[in-house]
N, C-alpha and C positions, 0 to 999 in steps of 0.2 A: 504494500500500500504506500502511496505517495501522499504524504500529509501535508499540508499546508494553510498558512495564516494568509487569508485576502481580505483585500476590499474591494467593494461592490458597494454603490449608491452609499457613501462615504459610511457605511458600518462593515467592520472587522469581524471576523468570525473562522472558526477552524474549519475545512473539506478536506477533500483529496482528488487527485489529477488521476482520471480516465481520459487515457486517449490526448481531443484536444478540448477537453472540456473540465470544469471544479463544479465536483457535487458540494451542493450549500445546505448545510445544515442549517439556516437560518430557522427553521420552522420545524427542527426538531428539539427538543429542550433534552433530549435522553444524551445530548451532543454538546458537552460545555463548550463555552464561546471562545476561548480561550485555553493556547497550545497546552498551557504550563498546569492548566486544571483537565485538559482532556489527558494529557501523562500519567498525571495524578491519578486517573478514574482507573489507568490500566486496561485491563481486558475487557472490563464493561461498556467504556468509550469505544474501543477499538471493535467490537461487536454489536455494536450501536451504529456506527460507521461502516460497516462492513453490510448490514441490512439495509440501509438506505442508497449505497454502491449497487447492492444485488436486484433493490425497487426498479431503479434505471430513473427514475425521477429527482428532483430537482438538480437539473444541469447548469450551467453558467455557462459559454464560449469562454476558452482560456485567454484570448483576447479580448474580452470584455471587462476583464478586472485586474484590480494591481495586486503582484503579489508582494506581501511582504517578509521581511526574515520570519523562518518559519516559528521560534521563538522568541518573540521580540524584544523582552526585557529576561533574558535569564538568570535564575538568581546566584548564580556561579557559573564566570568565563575563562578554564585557566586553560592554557597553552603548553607545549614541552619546548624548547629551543633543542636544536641538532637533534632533530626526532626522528631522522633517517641515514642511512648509511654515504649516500651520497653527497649530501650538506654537509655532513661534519669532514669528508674529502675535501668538499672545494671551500674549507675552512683552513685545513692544513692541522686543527685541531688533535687530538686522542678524543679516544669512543669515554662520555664520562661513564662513570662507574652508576650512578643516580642518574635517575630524570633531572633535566632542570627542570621547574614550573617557574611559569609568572601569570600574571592577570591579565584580562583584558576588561574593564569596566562595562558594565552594560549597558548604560548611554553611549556605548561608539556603536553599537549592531544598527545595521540596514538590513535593507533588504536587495534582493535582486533586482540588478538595475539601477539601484539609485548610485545615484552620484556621491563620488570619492572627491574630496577637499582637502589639499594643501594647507597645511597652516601658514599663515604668513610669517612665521618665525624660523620656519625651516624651508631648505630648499633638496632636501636628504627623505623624500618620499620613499618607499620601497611596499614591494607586496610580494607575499608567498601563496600560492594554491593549497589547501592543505584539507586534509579526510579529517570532520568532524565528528567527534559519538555523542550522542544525546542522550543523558539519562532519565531513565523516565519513573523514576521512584527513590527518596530517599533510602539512604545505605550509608554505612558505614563499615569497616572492616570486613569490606567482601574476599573472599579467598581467590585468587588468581584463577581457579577452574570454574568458579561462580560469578563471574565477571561480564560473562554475556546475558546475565540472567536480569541484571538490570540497565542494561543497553534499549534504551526505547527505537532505536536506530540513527542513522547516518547520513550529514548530509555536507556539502563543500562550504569550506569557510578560508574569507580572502585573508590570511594574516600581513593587515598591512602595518606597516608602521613607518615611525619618523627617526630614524635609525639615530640621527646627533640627539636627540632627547631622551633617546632608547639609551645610550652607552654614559647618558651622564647618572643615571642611577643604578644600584646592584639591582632591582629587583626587576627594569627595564620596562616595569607598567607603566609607565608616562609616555615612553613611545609608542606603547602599544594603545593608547586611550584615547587619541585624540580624537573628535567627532568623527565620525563616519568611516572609522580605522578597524572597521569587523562587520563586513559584507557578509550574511551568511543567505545559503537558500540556493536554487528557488522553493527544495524540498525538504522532508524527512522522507528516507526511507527507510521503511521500516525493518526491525532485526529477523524480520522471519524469513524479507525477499535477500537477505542479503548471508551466501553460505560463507564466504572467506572474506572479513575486511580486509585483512592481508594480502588482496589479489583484486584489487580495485583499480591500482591507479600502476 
């Protein structure tokens, strides 16, 4: 399933993309309006949405509406730096032993499409293509063989940043945060269509 957050006749609301069209759950209430509360519902959301896909009723032209990041405010953005083997090459760097993490603030997500903005302070823009995972249920201390169990799924996020505001702090959130410096979208897909994250990109 391809989830996503649009607008249509300026109200937002969660669907998903059949083909070239978004089923709107405007006028089902079994359908929270929002990504972060339809994650939240789990299996009951996503069976909720799955009946209303299989109805073949309320469609939208995928053309007719804006999509937006499929989570729009999420309440944790963290990032790995040298998250692949060929990055940390054309770094000249060693493999670290640890993830690095750092933040990326939830006021810089967009959505697909929208417009990427230079701060006037900097002239050191840069962007990375990178495989997002979405969780779709709080957790804590999950065991690395239970770790796909709370993956709501997957979708491309632009990690851009301001790279001279990025290297003047250790934790590097301020380059990563500046408005419109976390393009995600245009979907989630979900963990059940997807067999290998590992074999994506």
């Amino acid at each position: 399933m391809k989830l996503v957050t649009f607008t249509h006749n300026k109200l937002s609301r969660v669907g998903a993309v059949i083909d070239d069209a978004v089923v709107d759950s405007k006028d089902y209430p079994d359908i929270p309006a929002s990504m972060v509360e339809f994650l939240g519902a789990g299996s009951k959301a996503l069976q909720a949405m799955q009946e209303l896909i299989d109805s073949g009723n309320a469609r939208i032209a995928l053309d007719e509406v804006n999509l937006n990041a499929p989570v729009p405010r999420p309440g944790k953005y963290l990032g790995i730096a040298l998250n692949y083997v060929g990055h940390i090459e054309e770094t000249g760097r060693e493999k670290p032993e640890y993830p690095s993490f750092f933040t990326k603030q939830s006021t810089c997500v967009i959505g697909y499409g929208d417009a990427i903005h230079r701060p006037r302070v900097s002239d050191k823009l840069d962007y990375e293509g990178e495989l997002a995972f979405v969780i779709g249920k709080r957790c804590r201390h999950v065991p690395v063989d239970k770790a796909h169990q709370v993956i709501a799924g997957f979708t491309i996020a632009n990690d851009v940043s301001v790279r001279d505001w990025q290297m003047r702090s250790p934790t590097l959130m301020i380059g990563k945060s500046f408005d419109t410096c976390g393009p995600l979208g245009p979907w989630i897909v979900t963990s059940d269509e997807i067999r290998d994250p590992h074999n994506l990109a």
